[in-house]
C-alpha positions, 0 to 999 in steps of 0.5 A: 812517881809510883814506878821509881818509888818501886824501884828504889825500894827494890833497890835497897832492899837487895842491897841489904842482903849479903852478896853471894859468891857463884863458882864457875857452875853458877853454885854457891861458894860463899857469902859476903857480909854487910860488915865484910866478913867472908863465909862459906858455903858453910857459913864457917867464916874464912876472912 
């Protein structure tokens, strides 16, 4: 019971972080907001 208590707490927590975007060299290009808005590197909104 511990073990899956651990787990789903794992779990949500990170998937209440933004989603990162990786290039093809496995760099950052960009971000992906709870809300759905879409960022650069830069954080600079792009969509």
């Amino acid at each position: 019971m511990k073990k899956l208590f651990l787990l789903a707490f794992a779990f949500i927590t990170v998937s209440s972080f933004a989603q990162t975007v990786q290039n093809s060299n496995y760099g950052t290009a960009g971000y992906i907001k709870d809300d759905g808005t879409v960022q650069n590197s830069n954080y600079s909104t792009i969509g």
